[in-house]
C-alpha positions as CSV (number, residue, x, y, z in Angstrom):
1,X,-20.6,156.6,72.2
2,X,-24.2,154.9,73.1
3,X,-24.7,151.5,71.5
4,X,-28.6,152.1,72.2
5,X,-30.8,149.7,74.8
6,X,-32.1,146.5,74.4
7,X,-34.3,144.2,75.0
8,X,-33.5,142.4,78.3
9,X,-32.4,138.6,76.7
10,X,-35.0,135.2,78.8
11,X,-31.9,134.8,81.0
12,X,-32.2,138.1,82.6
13,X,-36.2,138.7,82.5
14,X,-36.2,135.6,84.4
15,X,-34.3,135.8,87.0
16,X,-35.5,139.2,87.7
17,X,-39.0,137.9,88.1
18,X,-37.9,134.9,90.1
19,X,-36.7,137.7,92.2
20,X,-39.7,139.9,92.6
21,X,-41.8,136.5,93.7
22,X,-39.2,135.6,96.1
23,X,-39.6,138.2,98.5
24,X,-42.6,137.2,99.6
25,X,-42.9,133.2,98.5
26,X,-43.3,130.8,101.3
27,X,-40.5,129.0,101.1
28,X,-40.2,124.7,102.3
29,X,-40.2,124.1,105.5
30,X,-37.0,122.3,105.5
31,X,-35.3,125.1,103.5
32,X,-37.2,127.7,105.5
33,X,-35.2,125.4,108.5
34,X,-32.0,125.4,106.9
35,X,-31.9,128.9,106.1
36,X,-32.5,129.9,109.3
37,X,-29.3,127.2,110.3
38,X,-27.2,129.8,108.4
39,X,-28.1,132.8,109.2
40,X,-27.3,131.8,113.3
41,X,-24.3,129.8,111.4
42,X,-23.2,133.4,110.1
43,X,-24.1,135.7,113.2
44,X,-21.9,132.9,114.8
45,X,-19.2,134.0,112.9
46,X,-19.7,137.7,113.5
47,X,-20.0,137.8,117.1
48,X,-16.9,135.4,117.2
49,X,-14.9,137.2,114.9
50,X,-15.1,140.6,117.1
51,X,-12.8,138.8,119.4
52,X,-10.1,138.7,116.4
53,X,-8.1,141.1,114.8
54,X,-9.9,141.5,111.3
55,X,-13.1,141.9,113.4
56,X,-11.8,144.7,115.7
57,X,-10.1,146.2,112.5
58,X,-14.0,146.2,111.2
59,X,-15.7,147.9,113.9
60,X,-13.3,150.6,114.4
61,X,-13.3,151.0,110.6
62,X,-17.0,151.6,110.9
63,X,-17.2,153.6,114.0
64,X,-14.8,156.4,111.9
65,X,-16.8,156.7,108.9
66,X,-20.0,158.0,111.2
67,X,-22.9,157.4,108.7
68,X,-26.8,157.7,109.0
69,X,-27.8,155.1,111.9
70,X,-29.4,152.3,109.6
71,X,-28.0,149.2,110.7
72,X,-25.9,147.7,113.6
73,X,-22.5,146.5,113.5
74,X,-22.3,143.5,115.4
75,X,-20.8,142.8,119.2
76,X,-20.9,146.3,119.2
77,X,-23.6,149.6,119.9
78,X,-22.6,151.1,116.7
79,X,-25.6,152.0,114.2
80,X,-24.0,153.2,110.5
81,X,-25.6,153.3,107.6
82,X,-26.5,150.2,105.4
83,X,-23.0,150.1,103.3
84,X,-21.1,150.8,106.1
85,X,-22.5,148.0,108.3
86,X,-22.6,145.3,105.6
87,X,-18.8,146.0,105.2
88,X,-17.8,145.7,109.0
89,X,-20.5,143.1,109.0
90,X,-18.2,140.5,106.7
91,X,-15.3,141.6,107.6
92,X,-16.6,140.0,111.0
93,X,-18.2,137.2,109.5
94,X,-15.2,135.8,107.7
95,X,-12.9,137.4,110.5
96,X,-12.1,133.5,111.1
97,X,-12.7,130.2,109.3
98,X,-15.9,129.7,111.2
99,X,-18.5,130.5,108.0
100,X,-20.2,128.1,105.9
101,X,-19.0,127.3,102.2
102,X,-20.8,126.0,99.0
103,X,-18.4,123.9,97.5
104,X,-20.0,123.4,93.5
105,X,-19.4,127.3,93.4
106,X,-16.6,127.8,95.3
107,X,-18.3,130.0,97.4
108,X,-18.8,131.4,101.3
109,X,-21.9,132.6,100.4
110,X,-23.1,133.3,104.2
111,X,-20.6,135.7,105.0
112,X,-21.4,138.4,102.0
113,X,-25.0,137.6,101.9
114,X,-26.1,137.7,105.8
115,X,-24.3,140.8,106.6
116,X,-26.3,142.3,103.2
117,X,-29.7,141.0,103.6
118,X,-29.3,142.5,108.0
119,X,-27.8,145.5,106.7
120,X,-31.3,146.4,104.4
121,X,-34.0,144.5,106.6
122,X,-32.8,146.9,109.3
123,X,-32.5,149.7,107.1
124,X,-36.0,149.1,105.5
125,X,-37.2,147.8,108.8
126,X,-38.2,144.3,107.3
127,X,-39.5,141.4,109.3
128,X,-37.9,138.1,110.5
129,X,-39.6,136.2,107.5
130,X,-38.6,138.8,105.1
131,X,-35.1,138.2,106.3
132,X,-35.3,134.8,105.7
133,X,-36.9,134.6,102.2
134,X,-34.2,137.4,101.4
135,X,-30.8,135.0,102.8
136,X,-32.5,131.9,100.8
137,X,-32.5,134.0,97.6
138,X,-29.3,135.6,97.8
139,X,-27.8,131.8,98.2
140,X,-29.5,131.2,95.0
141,X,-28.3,133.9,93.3
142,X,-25.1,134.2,94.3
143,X,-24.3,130.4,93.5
144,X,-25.8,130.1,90.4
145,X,-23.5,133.0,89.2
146,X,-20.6,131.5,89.8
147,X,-22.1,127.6,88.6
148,X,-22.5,129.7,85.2
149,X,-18.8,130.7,85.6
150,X,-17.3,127.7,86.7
151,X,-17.3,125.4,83.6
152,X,-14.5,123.0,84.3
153,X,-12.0,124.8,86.5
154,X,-13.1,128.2,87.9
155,X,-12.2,131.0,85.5
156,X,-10.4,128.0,83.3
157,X,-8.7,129.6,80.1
158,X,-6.2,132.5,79.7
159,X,-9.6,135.6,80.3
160,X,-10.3,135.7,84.1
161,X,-7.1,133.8,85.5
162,X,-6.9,134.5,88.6
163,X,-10.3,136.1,89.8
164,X,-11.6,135.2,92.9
165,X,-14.8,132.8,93.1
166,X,-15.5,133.6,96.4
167,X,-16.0,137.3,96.2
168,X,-17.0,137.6,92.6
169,X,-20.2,135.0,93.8
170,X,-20.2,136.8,96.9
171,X,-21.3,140.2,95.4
172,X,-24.0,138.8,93.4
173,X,-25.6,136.8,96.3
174,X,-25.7,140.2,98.6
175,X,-27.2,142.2,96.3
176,X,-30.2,139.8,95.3
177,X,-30.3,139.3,99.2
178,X,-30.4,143.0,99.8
179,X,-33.2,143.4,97.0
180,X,-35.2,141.2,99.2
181,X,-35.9,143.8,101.5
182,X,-37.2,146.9,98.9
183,X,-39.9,146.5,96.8
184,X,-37.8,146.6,93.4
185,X,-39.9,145.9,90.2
186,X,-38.2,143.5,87.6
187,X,-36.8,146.8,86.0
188,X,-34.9,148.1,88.8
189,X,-33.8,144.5,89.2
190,X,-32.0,143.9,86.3
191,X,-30.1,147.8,86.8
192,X,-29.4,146.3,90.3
193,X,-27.7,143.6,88.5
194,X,-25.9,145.5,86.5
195,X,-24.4,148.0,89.0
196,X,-23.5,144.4,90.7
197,X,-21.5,143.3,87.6
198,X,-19.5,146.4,87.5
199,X,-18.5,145.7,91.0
200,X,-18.2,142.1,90.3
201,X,-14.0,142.1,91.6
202,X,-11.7,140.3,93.4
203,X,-8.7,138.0,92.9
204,X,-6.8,135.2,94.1
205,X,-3.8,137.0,95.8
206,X,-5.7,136.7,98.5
207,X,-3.9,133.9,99.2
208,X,-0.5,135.5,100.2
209,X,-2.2,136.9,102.9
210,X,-0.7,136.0,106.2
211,X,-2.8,137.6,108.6
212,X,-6.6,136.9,107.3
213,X,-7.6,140.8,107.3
214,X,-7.5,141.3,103.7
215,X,-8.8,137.8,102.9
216,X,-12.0,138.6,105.3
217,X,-12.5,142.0,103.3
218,X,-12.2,140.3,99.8
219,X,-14.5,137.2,100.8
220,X,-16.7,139.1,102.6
221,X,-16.6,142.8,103.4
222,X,-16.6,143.5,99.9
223,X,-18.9,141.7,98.5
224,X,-21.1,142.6,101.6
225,X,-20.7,146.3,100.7
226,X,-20.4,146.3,97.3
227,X,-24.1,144.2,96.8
228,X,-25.4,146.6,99.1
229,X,-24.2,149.4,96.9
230,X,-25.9,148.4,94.3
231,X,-29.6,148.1,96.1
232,X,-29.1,151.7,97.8
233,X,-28.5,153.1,94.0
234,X,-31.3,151.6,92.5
235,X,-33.5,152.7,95.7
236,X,-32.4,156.2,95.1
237,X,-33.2,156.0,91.5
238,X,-30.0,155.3,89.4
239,X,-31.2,153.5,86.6
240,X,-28.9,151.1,84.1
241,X,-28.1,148.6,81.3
242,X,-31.0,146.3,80.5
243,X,-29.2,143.3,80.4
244,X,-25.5,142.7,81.7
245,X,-25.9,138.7,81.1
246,X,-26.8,138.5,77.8
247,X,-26.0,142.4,75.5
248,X,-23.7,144.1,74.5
249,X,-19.7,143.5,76.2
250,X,-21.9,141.2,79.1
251,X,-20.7,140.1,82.3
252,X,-20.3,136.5,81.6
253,X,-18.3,136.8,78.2
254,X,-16.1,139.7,79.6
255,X,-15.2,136.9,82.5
256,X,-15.2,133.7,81.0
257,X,-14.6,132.3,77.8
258,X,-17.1,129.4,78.3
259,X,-19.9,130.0,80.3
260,X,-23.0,128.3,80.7
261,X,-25.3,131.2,81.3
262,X,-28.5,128.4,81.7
263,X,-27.3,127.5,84.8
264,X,-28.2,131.2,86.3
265,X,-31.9,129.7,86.1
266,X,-31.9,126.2,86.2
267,X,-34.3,124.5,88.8
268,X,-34.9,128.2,90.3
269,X,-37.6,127.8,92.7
270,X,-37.3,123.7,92.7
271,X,-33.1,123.8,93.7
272,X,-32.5,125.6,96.8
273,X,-28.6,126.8,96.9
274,X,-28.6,127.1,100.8
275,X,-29.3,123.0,101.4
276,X,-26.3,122.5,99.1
277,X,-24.2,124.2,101.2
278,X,-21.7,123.0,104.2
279,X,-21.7,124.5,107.8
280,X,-18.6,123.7,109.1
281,X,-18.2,121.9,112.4
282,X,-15.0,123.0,113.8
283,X,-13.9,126.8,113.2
284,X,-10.9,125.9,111.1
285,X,-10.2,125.8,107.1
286,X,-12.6,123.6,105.0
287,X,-9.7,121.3,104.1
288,X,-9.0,120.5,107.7
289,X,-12.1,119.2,109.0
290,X,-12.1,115.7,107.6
291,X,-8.7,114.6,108.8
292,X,-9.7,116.4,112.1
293,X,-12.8,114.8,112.3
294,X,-10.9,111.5,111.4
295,X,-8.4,111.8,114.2
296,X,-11.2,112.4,116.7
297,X,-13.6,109.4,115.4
298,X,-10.0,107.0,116.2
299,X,-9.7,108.8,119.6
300,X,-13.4,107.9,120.8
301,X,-13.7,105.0,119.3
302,X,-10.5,103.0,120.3
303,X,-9.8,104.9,123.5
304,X,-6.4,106.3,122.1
305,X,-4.7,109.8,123.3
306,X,-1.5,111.8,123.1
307,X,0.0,109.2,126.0
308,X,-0.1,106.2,123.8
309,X,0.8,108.6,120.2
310,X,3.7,107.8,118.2
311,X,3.2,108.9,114.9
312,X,0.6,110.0,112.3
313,X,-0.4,109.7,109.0
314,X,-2.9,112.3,107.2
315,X,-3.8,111.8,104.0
316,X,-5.5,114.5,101.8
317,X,-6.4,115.3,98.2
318,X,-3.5,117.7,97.6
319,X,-1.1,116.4,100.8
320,X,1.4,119.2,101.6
321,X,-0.5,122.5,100.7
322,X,1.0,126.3,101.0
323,X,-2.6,127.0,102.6
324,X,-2.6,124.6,105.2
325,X,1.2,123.3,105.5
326,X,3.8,123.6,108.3
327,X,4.8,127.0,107.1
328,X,1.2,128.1,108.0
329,X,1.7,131.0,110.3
330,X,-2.1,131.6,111.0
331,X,-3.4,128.5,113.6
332,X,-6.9,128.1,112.2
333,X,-5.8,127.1,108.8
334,X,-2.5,124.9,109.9
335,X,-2.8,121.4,109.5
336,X,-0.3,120.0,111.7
337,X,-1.0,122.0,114.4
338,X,-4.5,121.4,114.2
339,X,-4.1,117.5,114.7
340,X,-1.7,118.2,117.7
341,X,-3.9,120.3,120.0
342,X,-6.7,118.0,118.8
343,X,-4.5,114.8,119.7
344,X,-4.0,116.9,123.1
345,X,-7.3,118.1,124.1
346,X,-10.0,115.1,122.8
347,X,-12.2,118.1,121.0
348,X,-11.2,120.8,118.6
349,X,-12.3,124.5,120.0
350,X,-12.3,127.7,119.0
351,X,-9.6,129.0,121.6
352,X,-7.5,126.2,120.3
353,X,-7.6,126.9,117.0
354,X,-6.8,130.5,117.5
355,X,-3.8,130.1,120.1
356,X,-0.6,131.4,118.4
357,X,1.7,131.3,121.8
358,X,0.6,127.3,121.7
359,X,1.6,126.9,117.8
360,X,5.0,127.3,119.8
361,X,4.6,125.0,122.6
362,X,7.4,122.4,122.8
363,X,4.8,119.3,123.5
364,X,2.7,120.5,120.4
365,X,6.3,121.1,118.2
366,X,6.8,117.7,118.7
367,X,3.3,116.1,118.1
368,X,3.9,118.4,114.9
369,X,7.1,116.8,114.0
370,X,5.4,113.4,113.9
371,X,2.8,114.3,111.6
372,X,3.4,113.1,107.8
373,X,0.9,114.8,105.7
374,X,0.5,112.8,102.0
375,X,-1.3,113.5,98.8
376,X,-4.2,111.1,98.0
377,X,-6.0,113.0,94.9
378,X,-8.6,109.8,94.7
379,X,-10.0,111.6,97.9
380,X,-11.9,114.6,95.6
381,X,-14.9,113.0,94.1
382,X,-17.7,115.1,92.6
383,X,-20.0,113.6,95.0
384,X,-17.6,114.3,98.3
385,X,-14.1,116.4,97.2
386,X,-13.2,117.5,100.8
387,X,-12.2,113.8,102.4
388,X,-9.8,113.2,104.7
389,X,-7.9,109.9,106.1
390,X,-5.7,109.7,109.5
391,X,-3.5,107.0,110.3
392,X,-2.4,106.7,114.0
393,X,0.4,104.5,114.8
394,X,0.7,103.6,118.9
395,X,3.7,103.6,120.9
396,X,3.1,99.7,120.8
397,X,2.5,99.6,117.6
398,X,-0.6,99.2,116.4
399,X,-1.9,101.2,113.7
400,X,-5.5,102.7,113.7
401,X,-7.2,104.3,110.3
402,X,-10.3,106.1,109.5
403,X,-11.6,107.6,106.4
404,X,-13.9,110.4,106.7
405,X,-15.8,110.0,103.5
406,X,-18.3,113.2,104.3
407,X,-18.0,115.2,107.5
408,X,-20.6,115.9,109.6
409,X,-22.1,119.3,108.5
410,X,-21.1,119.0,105.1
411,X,-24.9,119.2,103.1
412,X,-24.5,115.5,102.9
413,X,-24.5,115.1,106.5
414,X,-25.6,118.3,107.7
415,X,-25.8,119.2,111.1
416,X,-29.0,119.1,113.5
417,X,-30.4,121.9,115.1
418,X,-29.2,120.4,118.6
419,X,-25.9,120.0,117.2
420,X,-25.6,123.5,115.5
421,X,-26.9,125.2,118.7
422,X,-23.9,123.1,120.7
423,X,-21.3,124.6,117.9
424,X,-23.2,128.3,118.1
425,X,-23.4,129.0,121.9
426,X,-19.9,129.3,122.6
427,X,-18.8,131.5,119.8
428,X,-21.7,133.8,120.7
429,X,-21.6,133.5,124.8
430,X,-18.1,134.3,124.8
431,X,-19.2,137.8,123.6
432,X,-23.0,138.2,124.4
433,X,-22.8,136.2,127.5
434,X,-25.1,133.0,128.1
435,X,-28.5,134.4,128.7
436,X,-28.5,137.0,126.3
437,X,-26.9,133.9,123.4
438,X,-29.6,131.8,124.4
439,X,-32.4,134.9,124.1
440,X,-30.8,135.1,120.5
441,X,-30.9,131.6,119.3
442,X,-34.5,131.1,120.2
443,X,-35.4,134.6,117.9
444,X,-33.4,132.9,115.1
445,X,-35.7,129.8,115.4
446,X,-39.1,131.8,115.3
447,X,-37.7,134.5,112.8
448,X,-40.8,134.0,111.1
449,X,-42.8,135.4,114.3
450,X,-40.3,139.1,114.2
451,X,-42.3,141.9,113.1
452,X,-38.9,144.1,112.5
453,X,-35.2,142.9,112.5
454,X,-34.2,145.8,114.4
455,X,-35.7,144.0,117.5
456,X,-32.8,141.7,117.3
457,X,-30.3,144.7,117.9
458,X,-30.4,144.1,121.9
459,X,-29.8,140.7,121.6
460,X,-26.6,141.0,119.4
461,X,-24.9,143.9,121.7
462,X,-22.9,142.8,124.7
């Protein structure tokens, strides 16, 4: 039975007005920047992740379901319709460990909301600065759901155990992103955010799985398709519930039992989510990076390699974790081996940290053997929680420390465009090739200048 409409509650009106302005606000020129960091950050992470299994999974997935020709799906010549693409889109973009992660949210927000916002600006044929002003918003959006969620410990209490931050924030991020590129009044807004709530899913089993498909569909592909769902509804005409934050049986009380519902509008327009949020430097788990990054500082700076190694130390907040332990079957996310091709090689790379015949090598077994991993939980601090400290003992003993307080990319140290273009031009080239990578990254700098984001289609096809 019908419990009648209601008025939509402040929460709600506002955020769906924020949204209407949005599209077509000039944003900071610094966030503008930074946006734009992301979005070749995320495409990145697409073109890579063709080259891997979840990725390949993706594109044939999408090639079978046919579909009207919309939007591309990336490292490939395959146009499908809007849903379809934003699916194999993150699937691609969180095919590896190479996306970007908000950590007060617990959040990839790039790899649901970039595929989303392409998927619609080429669908809608939108323009370079439309895509932009859409990928900021969705960061917004997306994180400040899952801030209002996260009150303590994400989904603390006995309702919601167990859901998943990254997908749940993910979905809400692509659809505001994907609303970007319509022309949506306030009204259809607030349905679009509805439809989003119902398909507001995901949960934490994700962890158990071994081979990163699954995990790149619930982070990713999901949300990617699901918030893209939602515009393409509204844009037909469904209509909806007037207010899923704040009436009757509401999002936030059916998935938390304390949330802070202010936090869905606080600073809007004054707090940019996107400058909050961490591009990694290496293409490996967020946990990994500071003791990597440790290791690598003691190599350079005391002129130490794998000839003079005897043992290591490497301390993080949790130590020994089923994530990124020695059990670790997947190389990207494994600790130990990690430090031992880094110990090996000087530099971390993306073949590296992808080779599962090396995981097996007897040189790096033993490396691996001589790695202690301990638990230090004073290394998670509000202000920095993903530390990391190495300790590197020499066959002649001497013992070499450094403490990576905040590593570089982190939205603390973030990364400059020099340095994200060094990080970007080999994940793309060794798809696109160099000429048409560097044709690519120049776009991405003067998106503002694009008239349509289908002219980018050439550029992203090998």
């Amino acid at each position: 039975m019908a419990t009648g409409q209601s008025s939509p509650g402040p929460i709600i009106e506002t955020l769906s007005k924020y949204m209407v302005e949005a599209r077509t606000s000039a944003l900071p020129a610094d966030v503008a920047r930074k946006t734009k960091h992301h979005i070749l950050d995320t495409i990145g992470a697409m073109i890579s992740g063709a080259t891997l299994d979840p990725g390949k999974l993706a594109i044939k997935y999408a090639g079978l379901q046919g579909g009207a020709p919309e939007a591309q799906v990336m490292a490939s010549s395959l146009l499908t319709n809007a849903v379809n693409a934003a699916l194999a889109n993150g699937i691609l973009a969180h095919a590896d460990e190479t996306d970007d992660s908000h950590a007060q949210s617990a959040t990839h927000p790039g790899c649901a909301v970039v595929p989303a916002a392409l998927a619609m600006a080429e669908k809608n044929n939108s323009s370079g600065r439309t895509l932009v002003n859409a990928v900021a918003l969705g960061y917004d959006v997306g994180c400040r759901i899952m801030r209002a969620l996260r009150t303590g410990n994400p989904f603390e209490g006995n309702r919601g155990r167990n859901f998943s931050s990254h997908a749940m924030g993910g979905v809400f991020g692509a659809a505001a992103a994907a609303s970007a590129c319509t022309d949506f009044n306030s009204r259809q807004l607030r349905h679009l955010l509805s439809y989003t709530a119902q398909q507001a899913s995901g949960i934490t089993s994700w962890q158990a799985d071994a081979e990163h498909i699954e995990k790149a569909f619930d982070f990713a592909g999901m949300p990617a398709r699901s918030g893209v769902t939602s515009a393409t509804m509204v844009e037909a005409g469904f209509t909806g519930v007037e207010d899923v934050f704040e009436g009757y049986n509401n999002f936030f009380d059916s998935y938390s039992t304390s949330p802070n519902r202010d936090a869905v509008i606080e600073e809007l327009g004054s707090r940019y989510e996107v400058m909050l949020t961490n591009i990694k430097k290496y293409c490996v788990g967020s946990p990994i990076q500071a003791p990597v990054d440790a290791l690598l500082n003691i190599m350079r700076q005391h002129s130490v390699g794998y000839d003079q190694f005897e043992k290591m130390v490497a301390f993080t907040s949790s130590g020994e974790s089923r994530l990124t332990g020695a059990e670790q079957s997947m190389p990207d996310i494994n600790l130990r081996y990690l430090l031992a091709v880094s110990l090996l090689d000087g530099d971390l790379s993306f073949e590296a940290g992808h080779d599962f015949e090396r995981m097996r090598d007897e040189t790096v077994v033993d490396i691996c053997n001589r790695i202690e991993v301990r638990a230090d939980p004073s290394l998670v601090t509000p202000e920095s929680p993903r530390q990391g400290v190495i300790e590197l003992t020499t066959k002649d003993g001497q013992t070499f420390r450094d403490h990576v307080v905040v590593v570089h990319g982190a939205m603390e140290n973030p990364l400059t465009t020099e340095e994200l273009e060094h990080k970007e031009r080999p994940l793309l080239s060794m798809v696109l090739g160099e000429a048409k990578s560097d044709r690519l990254i120049a776009a991405i700098w003067d998106l503002e200048s694009l008239d349509s984001v289908r002219d980018l289609r050439p550029m992203l096809t090998p």
